[in-house]
KEDREN-287649 format. One record per residue: residue in three letters; residue number from 1; z, x, y of N, C-alpha, C in turn. Coordinates in nm, 4 decimals, m for minus. Atoms other than C-alpha are relative to their C-alpha. Layout:
N
<node "Ala" NUM <Z X Y> <Z X Y> <Z X Y>>,
...
end
This chain:
120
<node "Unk" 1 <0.0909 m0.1089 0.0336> <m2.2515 m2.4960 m1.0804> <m0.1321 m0.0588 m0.0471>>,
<node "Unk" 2 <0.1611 0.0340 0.0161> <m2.6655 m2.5129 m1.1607> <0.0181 m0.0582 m0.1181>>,
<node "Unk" 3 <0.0200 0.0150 0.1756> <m2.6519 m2.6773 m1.5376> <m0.1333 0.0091 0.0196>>,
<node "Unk" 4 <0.1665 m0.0544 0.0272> <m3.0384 m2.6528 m1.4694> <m0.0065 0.1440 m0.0475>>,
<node "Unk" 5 <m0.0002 m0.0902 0.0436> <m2.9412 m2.3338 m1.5660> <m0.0294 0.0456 m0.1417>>,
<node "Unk" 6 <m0.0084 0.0257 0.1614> <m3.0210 m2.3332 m1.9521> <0.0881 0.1347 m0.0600>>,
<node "Unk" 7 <m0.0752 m0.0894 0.0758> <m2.8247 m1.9946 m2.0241> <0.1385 m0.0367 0.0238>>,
<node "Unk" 8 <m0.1009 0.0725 m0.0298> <m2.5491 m2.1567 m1.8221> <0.0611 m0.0913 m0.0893>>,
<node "Unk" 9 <m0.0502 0.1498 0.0966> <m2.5215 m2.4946 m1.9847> <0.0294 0.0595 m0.1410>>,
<node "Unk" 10 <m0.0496 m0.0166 0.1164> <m2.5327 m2.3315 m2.3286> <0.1174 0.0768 m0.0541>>,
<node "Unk" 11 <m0.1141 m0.0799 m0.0022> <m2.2808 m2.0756 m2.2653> <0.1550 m0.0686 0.0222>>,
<node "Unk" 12 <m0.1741 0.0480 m0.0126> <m2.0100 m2.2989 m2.1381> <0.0012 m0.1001 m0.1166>>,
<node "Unk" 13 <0.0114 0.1668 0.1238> <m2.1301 m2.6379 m2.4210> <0.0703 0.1360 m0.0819>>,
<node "Unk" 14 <m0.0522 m0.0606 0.0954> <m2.0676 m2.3276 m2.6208> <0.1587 0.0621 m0.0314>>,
<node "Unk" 15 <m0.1636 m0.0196 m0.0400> <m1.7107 m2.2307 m2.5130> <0.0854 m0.1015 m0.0110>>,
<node "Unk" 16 <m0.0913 0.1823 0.0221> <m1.5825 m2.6043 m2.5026> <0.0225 0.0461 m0.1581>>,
<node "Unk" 17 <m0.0280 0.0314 0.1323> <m1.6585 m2.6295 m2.8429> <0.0775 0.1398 m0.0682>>,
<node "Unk" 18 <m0.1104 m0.0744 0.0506> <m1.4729 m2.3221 m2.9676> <0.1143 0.0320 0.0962>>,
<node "Unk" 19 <m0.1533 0.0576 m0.0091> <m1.1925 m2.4317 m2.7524> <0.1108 m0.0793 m0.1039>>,
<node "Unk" 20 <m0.0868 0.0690 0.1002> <m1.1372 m2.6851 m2.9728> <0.0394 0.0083 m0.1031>>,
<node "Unk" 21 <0.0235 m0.0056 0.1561> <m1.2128 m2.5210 m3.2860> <0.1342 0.1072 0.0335>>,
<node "Unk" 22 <m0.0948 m0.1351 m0.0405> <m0.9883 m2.2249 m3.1580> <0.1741 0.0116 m0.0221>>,
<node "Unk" 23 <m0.1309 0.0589 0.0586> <m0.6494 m2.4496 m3.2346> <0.0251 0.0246 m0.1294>>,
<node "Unk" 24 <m0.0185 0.0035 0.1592> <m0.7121 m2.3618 m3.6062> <m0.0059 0.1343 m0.0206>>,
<node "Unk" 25 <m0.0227 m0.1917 m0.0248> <m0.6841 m1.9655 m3.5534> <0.1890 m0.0097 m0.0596>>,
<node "Unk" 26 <m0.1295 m0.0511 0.0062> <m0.3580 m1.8675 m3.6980> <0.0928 0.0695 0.1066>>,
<node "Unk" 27 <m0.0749 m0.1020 m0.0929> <m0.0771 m1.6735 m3.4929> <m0.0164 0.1472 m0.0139>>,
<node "Unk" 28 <0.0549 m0.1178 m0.0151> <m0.1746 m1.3767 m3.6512> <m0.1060 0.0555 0.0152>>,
<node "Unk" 29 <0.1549 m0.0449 m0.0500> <m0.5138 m1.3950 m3.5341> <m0.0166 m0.0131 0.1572>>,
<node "Unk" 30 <m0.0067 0.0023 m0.1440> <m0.3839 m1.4629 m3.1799> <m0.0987 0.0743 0.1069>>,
<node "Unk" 31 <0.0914 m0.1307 m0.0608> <m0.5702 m1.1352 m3.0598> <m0.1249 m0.0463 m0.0310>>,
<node "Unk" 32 <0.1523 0.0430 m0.0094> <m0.9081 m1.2720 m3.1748> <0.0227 m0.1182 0.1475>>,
<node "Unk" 33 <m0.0072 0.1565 m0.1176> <m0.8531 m1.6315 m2.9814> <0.0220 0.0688 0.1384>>,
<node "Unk" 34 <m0.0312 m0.0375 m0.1690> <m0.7568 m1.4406 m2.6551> <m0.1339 0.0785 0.0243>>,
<node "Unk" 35 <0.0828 m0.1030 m0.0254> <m1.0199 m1.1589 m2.6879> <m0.1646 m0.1153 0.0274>>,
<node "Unk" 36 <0.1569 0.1463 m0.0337> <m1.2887 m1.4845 m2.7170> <m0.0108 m0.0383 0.0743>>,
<node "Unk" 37 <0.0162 0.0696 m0.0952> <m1.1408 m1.6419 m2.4735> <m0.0506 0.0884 0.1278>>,
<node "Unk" 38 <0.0340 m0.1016 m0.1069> <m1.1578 m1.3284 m2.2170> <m0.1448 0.0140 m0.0197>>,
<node "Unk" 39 <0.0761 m0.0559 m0.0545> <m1.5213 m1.2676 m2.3200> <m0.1168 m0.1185 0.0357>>,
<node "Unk" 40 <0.0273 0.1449 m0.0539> <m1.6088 m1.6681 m2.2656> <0.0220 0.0193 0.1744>>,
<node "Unk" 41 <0.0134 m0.0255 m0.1200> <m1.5156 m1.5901 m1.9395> <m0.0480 0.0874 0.0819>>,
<node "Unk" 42 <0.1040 m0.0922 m0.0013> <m1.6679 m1.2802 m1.8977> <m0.0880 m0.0728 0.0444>>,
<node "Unk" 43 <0.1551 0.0885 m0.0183> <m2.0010 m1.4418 m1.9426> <m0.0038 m0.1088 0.0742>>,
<node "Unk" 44 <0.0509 0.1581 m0.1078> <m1.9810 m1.7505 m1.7518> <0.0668 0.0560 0.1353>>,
<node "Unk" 45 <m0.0097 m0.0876 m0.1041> <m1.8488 m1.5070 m1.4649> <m0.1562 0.0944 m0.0065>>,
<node "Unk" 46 <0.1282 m0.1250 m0.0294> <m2.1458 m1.2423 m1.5097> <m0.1474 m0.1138 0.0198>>,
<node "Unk" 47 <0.0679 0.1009 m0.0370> <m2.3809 m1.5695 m1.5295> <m0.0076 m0.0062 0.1954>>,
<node "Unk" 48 <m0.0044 0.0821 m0.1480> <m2.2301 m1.7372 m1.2114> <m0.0452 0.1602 0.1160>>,
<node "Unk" 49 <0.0186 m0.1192 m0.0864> <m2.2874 m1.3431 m1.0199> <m0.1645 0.0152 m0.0194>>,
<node "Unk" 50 <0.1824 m0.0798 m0.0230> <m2.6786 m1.3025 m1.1427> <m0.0159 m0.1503 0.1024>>,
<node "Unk" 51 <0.0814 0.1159 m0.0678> <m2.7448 m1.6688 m0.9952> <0.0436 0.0057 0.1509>>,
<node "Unk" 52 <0.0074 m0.0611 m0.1568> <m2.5323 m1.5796 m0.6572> <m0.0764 0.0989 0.0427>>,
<node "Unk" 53 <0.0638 m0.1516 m0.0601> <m2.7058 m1.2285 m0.6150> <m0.1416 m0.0604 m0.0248>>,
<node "Unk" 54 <0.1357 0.0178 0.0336> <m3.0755 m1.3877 m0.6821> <m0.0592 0.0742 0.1441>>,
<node "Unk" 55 <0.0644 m0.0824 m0.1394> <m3.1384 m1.1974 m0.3301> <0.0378 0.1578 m0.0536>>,
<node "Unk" 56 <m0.0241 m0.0992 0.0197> <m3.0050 m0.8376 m0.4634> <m0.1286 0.0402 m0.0640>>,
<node "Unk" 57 <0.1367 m0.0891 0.0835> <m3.2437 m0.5646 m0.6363> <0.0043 m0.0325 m0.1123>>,
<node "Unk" 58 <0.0064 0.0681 0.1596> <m3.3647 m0.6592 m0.9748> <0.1094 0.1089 m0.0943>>,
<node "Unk" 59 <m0.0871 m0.0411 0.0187> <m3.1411 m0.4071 m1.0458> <0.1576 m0.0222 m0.0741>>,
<node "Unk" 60 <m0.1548 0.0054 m0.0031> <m2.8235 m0.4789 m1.0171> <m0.0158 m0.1539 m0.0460>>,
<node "Unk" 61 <m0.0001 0.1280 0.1028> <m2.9352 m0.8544 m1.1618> <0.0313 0.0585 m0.1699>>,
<node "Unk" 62 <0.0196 m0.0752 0.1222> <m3.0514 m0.6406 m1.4678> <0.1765 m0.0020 m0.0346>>,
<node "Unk" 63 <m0.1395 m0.0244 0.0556> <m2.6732 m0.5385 m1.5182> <0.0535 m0.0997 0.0004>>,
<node "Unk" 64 <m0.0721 0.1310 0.0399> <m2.5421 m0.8502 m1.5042> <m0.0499 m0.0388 m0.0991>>,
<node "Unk" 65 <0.1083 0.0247 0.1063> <m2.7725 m0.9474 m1.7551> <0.0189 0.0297 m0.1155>>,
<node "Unk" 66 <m0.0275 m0.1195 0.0973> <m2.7211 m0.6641 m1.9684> <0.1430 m0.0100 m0.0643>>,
<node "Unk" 67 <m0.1526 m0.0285 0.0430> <m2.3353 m0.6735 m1.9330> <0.0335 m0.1625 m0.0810>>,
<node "Unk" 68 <m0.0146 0.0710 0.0738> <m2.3762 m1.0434 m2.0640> <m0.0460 0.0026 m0.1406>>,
<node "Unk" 69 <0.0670 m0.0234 0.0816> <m2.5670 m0.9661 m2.3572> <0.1538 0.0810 m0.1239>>,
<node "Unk" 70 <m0.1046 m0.0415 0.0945> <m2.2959 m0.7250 m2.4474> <0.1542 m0.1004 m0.0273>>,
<node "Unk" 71 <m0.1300 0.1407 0.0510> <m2.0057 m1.0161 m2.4280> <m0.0487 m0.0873 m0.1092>>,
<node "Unk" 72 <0.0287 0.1312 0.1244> <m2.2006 m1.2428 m2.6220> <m0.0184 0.0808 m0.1606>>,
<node "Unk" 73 <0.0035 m0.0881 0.1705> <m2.2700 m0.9397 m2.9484> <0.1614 m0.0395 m0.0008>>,
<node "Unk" 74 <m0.1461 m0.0546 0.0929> <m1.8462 m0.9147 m2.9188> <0.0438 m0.1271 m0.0270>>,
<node "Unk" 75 <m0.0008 0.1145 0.0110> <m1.8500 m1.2874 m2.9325> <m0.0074 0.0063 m0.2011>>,
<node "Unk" 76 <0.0729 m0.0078 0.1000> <m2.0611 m1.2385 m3.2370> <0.0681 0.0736 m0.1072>>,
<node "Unk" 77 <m0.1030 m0.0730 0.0970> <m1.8130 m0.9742 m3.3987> <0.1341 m0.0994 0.0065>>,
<node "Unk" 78 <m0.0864 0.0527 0.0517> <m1.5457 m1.1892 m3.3262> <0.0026 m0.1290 m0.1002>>,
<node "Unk" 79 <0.0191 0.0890 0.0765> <m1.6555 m1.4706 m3.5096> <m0.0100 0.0569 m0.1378>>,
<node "Unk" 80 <m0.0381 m0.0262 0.1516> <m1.7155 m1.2542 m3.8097> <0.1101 0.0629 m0.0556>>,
<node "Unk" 81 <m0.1849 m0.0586 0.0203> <m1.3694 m1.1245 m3.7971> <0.0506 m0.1131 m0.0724>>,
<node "Unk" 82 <m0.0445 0.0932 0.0887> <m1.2792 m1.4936 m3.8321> <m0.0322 m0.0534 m0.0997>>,
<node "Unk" 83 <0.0670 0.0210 0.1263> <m1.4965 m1.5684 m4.1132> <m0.0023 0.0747 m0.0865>>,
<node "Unk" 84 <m0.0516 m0.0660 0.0823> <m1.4120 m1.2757 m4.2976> <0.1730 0.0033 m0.0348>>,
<node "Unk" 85 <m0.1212 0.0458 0.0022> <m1.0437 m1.3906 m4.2494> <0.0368 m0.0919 m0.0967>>,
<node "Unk" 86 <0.0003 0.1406 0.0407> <m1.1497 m1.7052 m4.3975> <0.0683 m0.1049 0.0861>>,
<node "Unk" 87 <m0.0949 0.0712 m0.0713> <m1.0387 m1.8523 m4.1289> <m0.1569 m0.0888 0.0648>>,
<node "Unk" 88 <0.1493 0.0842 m0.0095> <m1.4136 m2.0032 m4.0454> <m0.0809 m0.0056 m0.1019>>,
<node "Unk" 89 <0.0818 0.0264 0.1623> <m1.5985 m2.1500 m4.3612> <m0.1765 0.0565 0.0284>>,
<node "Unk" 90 <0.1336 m0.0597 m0.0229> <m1.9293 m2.0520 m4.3992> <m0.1271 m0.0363 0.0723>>,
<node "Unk" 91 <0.0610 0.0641 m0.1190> <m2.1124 m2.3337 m4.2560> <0.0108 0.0021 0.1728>>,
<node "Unk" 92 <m0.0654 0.0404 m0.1354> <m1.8840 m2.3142 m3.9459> <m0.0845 0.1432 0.0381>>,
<node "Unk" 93 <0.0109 m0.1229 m0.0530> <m1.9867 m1.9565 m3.9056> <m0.1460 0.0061 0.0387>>,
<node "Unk" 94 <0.1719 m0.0052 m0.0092> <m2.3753 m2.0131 m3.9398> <m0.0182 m0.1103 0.0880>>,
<node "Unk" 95 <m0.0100 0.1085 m0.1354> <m2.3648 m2.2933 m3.6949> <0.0134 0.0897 0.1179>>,
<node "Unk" 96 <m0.0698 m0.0840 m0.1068> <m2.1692 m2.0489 m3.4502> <m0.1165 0.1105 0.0204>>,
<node "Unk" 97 <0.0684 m0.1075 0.0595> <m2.3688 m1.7764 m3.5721> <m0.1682 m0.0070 0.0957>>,
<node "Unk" 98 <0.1271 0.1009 m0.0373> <m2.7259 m1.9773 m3.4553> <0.0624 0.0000 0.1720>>,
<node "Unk" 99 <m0.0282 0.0477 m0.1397> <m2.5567 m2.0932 m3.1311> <m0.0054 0.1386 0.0722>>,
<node "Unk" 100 <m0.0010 m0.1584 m0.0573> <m2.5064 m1.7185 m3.0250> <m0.1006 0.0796 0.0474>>,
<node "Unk" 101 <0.1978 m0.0908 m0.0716> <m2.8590 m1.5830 m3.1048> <m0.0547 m0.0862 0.0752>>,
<node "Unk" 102 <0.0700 0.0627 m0.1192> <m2.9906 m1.8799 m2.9197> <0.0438 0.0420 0.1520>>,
<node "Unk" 103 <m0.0843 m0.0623 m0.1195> <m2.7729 m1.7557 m2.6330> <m0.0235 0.1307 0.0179>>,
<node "Unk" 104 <0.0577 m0.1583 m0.0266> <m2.8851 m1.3955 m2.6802> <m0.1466 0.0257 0.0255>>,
<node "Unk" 105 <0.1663 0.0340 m0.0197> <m3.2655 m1.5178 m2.6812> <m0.0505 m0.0035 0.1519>>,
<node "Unk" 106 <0.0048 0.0225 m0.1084> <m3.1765 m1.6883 m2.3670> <0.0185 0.0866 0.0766>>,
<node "Unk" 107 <m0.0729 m0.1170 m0.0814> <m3.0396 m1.3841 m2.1887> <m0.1276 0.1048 m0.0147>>,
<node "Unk" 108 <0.0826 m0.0963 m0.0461> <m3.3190 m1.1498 m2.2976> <m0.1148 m0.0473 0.0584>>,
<node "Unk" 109 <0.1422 0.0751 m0.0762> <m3.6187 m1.4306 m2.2000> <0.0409 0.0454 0.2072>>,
<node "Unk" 110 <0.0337 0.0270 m0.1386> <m3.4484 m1.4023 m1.8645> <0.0140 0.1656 0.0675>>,
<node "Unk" 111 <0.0563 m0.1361 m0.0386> <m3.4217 m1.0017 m1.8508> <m0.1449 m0.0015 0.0062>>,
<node "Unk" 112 <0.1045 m0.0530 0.0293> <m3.7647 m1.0013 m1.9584> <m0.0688 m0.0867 0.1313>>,
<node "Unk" 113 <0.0197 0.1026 m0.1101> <m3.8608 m1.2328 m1.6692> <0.0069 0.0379 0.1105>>,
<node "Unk" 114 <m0.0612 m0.0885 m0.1035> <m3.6758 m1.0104 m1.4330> <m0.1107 0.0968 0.0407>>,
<node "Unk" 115 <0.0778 m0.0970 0.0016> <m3.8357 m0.7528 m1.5375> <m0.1670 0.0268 0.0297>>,
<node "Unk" 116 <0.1531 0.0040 m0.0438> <m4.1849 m0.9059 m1.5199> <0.0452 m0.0233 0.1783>>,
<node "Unk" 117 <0.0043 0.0604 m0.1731> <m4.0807 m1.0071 m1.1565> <m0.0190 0.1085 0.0773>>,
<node "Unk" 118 <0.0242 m0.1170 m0.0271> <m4.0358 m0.6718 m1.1209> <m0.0932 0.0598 0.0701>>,
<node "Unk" 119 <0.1280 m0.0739 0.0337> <m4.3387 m0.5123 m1.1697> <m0.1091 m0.0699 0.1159>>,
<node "Unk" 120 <0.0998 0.0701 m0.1162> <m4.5303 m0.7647 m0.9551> <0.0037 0.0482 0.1369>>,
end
């Protein structure tokens, strides 16, 4: 896949690493760790579909776009699930926390991009 991609590369660097961290989830937090993992894939699926469709209507990019935006907020709730668990310390969470909005930055620079392409 493109890693020239910069929403790409940060989305999956970002998934590795709470793979690994993801071993320290309890059993009764099972349902977070799966629901992360489903929306880790999500997004690096709705990714890999805007960069195949770069020929479709800005459209239907837009929703891909869009529908990543919303995986990465439930990303964002699930992490404070686990940190209100205490199951992610506080540093861990503001690290995570950072990595996310940079990842949500990235996603609207490239709606907004779209959108100027748009218009032209």
């Amino acid at each position: 896949m493109n890693d020239n991609f910069l929403l790409y590369k940060h989305v999956k660097e970002f998934s590795f690493e709470m793979m690994k961290y993801s071993n320290n989830i309890p059993k009764s937090l099972m349902y977070i760790k799966k629901n992360m993992q489903n929306s880790f894939d999500s997004s690096i699926r709705l990714i890999k579909y805007y960069i195949v469709n770069s020929n479709e209507t800005n459209r239907v990019k837009l929703k891909y776009l869009k529908d990543l935006v919303v995986e990465v907020s439930m990303l964002d709730y699930y992490l404070e699930c686990l940190y209100h668990a205490r199951v992610l310390g506080k540093n861990k969470f503001q690290v995570y926390s950072s990595e996310i909005e940079n990842i949500r930055k990235l996603a609207f620079g490239v709606i907004n991009s779209e959108k100027k392409s748009a218009q032209v």
